[in-house]
C-alpha positions in Angstrom: 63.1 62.9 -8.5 61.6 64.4 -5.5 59.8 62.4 -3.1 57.1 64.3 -2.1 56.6 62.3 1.3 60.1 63.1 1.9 60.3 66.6 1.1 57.7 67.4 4.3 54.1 67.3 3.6 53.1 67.2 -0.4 51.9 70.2 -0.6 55.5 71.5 0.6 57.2 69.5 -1.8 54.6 70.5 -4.3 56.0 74.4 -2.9 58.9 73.4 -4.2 58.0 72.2 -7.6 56.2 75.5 -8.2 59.3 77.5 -7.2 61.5 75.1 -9.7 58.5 75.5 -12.4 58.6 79.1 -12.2 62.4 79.2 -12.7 61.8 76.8 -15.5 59.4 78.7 -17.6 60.2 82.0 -16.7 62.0 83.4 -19.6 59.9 81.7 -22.1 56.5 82.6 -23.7 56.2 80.0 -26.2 53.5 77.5 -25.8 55.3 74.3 -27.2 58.4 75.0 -26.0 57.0 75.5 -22.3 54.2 72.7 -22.9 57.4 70.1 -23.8 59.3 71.1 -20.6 56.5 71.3 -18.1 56.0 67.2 -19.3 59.3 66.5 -19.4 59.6 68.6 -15.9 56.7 66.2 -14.5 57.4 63.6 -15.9 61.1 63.0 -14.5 60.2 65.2 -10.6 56.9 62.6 -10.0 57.3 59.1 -9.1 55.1 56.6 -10.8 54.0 57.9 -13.5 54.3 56.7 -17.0 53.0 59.7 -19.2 52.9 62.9 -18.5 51.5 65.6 -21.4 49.1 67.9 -23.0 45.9 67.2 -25.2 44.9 70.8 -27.3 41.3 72.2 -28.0 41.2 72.0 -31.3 37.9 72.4 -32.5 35.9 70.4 -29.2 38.5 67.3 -30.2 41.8 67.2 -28.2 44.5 66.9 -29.9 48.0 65.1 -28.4 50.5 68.0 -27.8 53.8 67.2 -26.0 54.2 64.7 -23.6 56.6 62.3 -22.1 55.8 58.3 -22.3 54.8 56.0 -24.4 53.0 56.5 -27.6 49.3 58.1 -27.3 46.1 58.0 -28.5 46.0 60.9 -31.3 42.8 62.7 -31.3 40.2 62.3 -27.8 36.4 63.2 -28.2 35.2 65.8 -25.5 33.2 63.5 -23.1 34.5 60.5 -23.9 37.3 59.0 -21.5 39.2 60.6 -18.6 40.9 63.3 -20.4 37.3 64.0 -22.9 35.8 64.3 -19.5 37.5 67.0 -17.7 37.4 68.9 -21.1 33.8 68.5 -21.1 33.1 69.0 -17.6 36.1 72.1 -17.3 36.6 69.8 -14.0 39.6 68.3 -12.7 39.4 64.0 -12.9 41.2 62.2 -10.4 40.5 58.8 -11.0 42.0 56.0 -8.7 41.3 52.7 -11.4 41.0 53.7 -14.8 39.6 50.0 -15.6 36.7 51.5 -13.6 35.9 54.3 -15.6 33.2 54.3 -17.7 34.4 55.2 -21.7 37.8 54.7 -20.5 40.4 55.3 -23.2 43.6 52.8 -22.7 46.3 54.2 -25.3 48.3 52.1 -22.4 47.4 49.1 -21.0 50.0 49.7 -18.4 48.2 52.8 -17.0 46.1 52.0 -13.9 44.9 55.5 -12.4 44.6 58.9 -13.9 45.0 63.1 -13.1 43.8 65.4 -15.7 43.5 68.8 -15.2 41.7 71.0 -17.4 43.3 74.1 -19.0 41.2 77.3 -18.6 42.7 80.7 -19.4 40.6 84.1 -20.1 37.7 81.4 -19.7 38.8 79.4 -22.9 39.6 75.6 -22.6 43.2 75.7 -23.8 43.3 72.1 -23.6 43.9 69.2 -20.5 47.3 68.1 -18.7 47.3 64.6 -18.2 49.0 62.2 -16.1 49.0 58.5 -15.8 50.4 56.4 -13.6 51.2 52.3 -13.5 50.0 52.3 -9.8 46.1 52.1 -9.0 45.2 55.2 -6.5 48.7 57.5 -7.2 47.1 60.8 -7.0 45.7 62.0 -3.8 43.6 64.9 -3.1 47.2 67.0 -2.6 48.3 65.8 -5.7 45.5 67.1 -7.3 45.6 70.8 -5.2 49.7 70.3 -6.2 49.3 69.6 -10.1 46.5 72.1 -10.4 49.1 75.1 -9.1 51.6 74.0 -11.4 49.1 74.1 -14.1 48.3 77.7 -12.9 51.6 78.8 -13.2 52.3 77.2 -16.5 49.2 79.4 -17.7 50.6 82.2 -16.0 53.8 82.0 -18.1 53.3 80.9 -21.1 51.5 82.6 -24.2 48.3 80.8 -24.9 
């Protein structure tokens, strides 16, 4: 894992995560195929966090794509928890107490703060990226700037 803190400021080590993403993803188009690495890529390069995947449009419902973690909530109403909000809103939620948050979704109880980053290419929601962690108030404002360029490039590269 990279410790971000270590690594210089987190937006360097975030630098670095988008050069390693880039290397990742860059001879592959496929959606699931990139989707399941980008989690698994997150998942095991971020500390504290204990899911890391995708919910898919389908419809104005997400849909669980690939993730790492435990076992998810299926289907997620637009509007209605973290991850229904950003796909309602098309806005990034950075929430630092999930407990907090009103229409809060716990597929795990274990899960104490949340990042999900909507999915927007060519102006269509492709779906949300969502991270949760077991610590309250994990993701910072450079987190956020940091997971929303990785999401960028994952866009970038892959074939939506």
């Amino acid at each position: 894992m990279i410790d971000l803190q270590e690594a210089g400021s987190g937006l360097d080590g975030y630098a670095m995560l988008c050069a390693q993403l880039e290397s990742l993803l860059a001879d592959e188009r496929d959606f699931i195929a990139n989707a399941a690495q980008f989690s698994a890529f997150l998942y095991n390069q971020l500390d504290d966090l204990n899911w890391a995947g995708f919910y898919l449009n389908r419809d104005e419902e997400l849909v669980l794509g690939p993730f790492q973690g435990q076992i998810a909530c299926v289907r997620i109403p637009f509007g209605r928890g973290v991850c229904g909000a950003a796909a309602a809103s098309r806005q990034t939620q950075r929430v630092e107490d999930v407990h907090a948050f009103a229409g809060h979704i716990a597929c795990d109880s274990a899960s104490n703060s949340e990042l999900v980053v909507p999915l927007i290419k060519d102006g269509t929601l492709i779906g949300v990226l969502d991270l949760d962690s077991p610590k309250l108030a994990r993701f910072s404002a450079e987190d956020q700037v940091g997971i929303e360029r990785l999401a960028a490039i994952f866009l970038r590269l892959t074939a939506c």
